[in-house]
N, C-alpha and C positions, 0 to 999 in steps of 0.2 A: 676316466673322469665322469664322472655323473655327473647328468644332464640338467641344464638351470629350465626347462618349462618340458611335462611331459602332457600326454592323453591317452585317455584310456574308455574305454565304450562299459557304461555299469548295466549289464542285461537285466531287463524281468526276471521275475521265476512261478513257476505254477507249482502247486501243490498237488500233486498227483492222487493224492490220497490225504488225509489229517482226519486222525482219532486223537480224542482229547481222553487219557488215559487217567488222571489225576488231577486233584487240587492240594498243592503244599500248603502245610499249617506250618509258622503263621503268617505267612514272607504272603500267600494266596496267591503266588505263581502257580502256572499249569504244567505239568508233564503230558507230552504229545509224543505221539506216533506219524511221520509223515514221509513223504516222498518228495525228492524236490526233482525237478530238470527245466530248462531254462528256454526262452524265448529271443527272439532275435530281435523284439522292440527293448531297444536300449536307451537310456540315457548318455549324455557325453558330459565327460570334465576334462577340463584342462587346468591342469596346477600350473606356477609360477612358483621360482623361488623369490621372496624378499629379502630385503637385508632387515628385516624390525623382526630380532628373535624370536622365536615363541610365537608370532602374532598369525591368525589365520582370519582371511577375508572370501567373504562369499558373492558372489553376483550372480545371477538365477535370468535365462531367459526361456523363456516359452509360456508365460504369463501363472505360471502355480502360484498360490498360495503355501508357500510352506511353513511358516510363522517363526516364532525367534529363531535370529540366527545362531542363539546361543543354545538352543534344542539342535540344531539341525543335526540329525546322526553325521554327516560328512565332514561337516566342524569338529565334530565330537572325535572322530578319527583321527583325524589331521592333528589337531592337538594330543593325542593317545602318542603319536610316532613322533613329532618333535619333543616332546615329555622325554621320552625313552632315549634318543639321541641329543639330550643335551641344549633342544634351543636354540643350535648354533643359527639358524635362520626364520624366517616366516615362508608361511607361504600364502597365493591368492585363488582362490577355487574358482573358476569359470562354469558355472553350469548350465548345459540345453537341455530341459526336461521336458521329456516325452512321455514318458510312463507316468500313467494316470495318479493322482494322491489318493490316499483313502480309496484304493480298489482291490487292496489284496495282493498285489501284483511283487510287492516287495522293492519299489521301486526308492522305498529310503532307505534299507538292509543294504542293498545293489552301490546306491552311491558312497556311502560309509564303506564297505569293503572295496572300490575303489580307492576311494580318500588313503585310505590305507596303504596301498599298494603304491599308488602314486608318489604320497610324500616320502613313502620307505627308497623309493628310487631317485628319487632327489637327493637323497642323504648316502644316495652308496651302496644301498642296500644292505643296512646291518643290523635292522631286524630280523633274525630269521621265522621264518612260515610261523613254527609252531605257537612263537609269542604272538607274531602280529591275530593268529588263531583267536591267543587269548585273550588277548586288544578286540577281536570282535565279538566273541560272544560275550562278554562286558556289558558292550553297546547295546545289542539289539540281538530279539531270539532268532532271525534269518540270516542276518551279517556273516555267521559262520561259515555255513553254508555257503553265500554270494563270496565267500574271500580265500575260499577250498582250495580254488583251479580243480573243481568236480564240472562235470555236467550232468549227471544228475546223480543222485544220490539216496540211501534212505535214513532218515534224521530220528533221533530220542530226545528225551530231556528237555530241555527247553528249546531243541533245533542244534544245538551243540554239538552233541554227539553224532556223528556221521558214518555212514559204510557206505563208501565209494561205488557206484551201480555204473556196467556198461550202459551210457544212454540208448533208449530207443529211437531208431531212425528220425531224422529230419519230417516233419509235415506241415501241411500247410493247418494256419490254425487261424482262427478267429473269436476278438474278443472283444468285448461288449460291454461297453461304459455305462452306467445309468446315468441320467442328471446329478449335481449336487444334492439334490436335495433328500436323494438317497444314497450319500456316501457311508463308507459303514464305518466307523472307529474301531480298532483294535478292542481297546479295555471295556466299550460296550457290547461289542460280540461278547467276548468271555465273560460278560456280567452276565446277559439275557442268557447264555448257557447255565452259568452257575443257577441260575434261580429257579429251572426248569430241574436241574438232578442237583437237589442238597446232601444228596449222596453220591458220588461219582456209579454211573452207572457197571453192575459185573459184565468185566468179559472175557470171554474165554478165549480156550486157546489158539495162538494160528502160526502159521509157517509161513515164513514171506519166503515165496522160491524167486531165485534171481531171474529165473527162465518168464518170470509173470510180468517183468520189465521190459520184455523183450519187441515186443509189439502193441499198436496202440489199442488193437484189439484185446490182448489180453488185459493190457492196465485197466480199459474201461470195465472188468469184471472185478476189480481187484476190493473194490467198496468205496466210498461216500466221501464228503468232508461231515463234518461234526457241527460245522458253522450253519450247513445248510436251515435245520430244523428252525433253531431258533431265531436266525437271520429272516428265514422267508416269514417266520412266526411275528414279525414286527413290522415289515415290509413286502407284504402279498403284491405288491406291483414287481420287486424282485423276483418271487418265486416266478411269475407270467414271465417276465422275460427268460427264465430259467428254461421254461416250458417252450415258450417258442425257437427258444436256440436248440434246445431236444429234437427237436419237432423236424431241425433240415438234415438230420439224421447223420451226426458226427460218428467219428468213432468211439470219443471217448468227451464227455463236457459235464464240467464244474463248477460250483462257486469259486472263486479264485481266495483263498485263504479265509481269513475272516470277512470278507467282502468290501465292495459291493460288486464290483465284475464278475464278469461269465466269460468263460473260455472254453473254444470247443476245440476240436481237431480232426481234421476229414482227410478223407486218403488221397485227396487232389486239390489242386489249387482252384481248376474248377469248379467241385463241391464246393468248395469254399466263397467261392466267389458268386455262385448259386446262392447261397445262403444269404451273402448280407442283402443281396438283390432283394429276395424273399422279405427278409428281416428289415432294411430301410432304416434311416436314421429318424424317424420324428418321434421316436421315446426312446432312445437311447444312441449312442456315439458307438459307431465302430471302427476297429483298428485291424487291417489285414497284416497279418502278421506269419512267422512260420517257427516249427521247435528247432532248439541247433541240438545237433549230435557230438559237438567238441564243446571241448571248455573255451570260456570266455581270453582272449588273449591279454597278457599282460598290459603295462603301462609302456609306451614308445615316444622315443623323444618325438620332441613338434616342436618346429618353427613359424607356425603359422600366428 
């Protein structure tokens, strides 16, 4: 019997890496190069089934701004699997949102490949993987990724295309909110990029060894996000905060996708906890956190 209310935890993700390898004519999507593995700050949902077919309802605590609920990727989901199964029911999203908006974090990709999973197990589960796959990367260019059952991976295309990577050990990590008022949009990262190379930049050849995924030492040699240049190029109080989280000497710290977060990752929790010490909250928000070495665990009933 499948279960009428489940839960499920939608984890962050870090981008380990992101090259911005192209620009599509005339759709002006980007093709990227990236690495994803995942963080243990999560969001939570809990779905409900309704009897009002079709229909899916959202409630949001943790005070985010997420704006229409008819945008919302997790709605957008959630109706993607009652579409496909027929409508036989509705369902009600509960969400506690923790993962920051507008940080790079992936934290709406996360709840959307939840939404997914969730309402596929409300129905029975008869969706299998590969569609609900295609239900996500529809949605959103991270969704894929978050709805894998990878823990980390390295991503093409527009984040779609995936090769499954042993994750790198568990560590402790820490990430670094700015104010709103330096939150960073998606579509304007990739603007302020495009307008810096009206050419996509050549580059040449490279070998992703599995063995460079291995430790966090080695990933921090592995190169850059793409966002960084022209992200700090708009917002120099970003790059400083970049600098000072450098500065408590991680093993490995980045902008967090298209931004505005920074996340580092140190080989103790101590280090870590040295750091926000160091670092202090009165220009920016932090979150002590750690990387997970498994994948994200499925949707489980709840009674609660």
């Amino acid at each position: 019997m499948a279960p009428d209310r489940v839960r499920i935890a939608a984890h962050a993700k870090l981008n380990l890496l992101l090259r911005i390898l192209a620009r599509e004519a005339p759709s002006g999507y980007h093709q990227i190069e990236t690495a994803f593995a995942l963080l243990e700050l999560a969001d939570e949902l809990v779905v409900t089934r309704t009897a009002d077919g079709g229909s899916v309802t959202l409630s949001v605590e943790g005070g985010a701004d997420l704006g229409p609920v008819d945008d919302n990727l997790a709605v957008r989901a959630a109706r993607a699997v009652l579409a496909a199964t027929g409508q036989k029911f509705g369902v009600a999203i509960e969400l506690t949102k923790r993962i920051p908006v507008r940080a790079g974090l992936g934290g709406g990709s996360s709840d959307a490949a939840a939404a997914l999973h969730a309402v596929n197990a409300l129905a029975g589960d008869p969706v299998p993987r590969h569609e609900l796959l295609h239900f996500a990367a529809r949605i959103g260019a991270d969704v894929a990724f978050c709805a894998s059952g990878a823990a980390a991976a390295v991503a093409w295309g527009r984040g779609e295309r995936l090769f499954r990577l042993a994750p790198p050990p568990a560590a402790a990590a820490l990430v670094a909110v700015p104010p709103p008022s330096l939150a960073v949009a998606t579509p304007d990262a990739y603007r302020w990029w495009d307008d810096m190379h009206l050419e996509p930049p050549p580059r040449g050849p490279v070998v992703l060894d599995a063995a460079a995924f291995a430790t966090w030492g080695s990933i921090g040699r592995l190169g850059g996000n793409d966002f960084e240049v022209p992200v700090f190029g708009k917002h120099p109080a970003l790059r400083a905060l970049y600098e000072r989280l450098a500065a408590t000497h991680p093993y490995w710290v980045r902008l967090c996708g298209s931004g505005g977060a920074m996340a580092a990752v140190y080989a103790s929790e101590r280090l870590r906890d040295d750091a926000a010490m160091m670092l202090g909250e009165k220009q920016q928000r932090l979150i002590k956190t750690a990387t997970r070495a498994v994948a994200a665990p499925g949707p489980e009933a709840y009674s609660g």
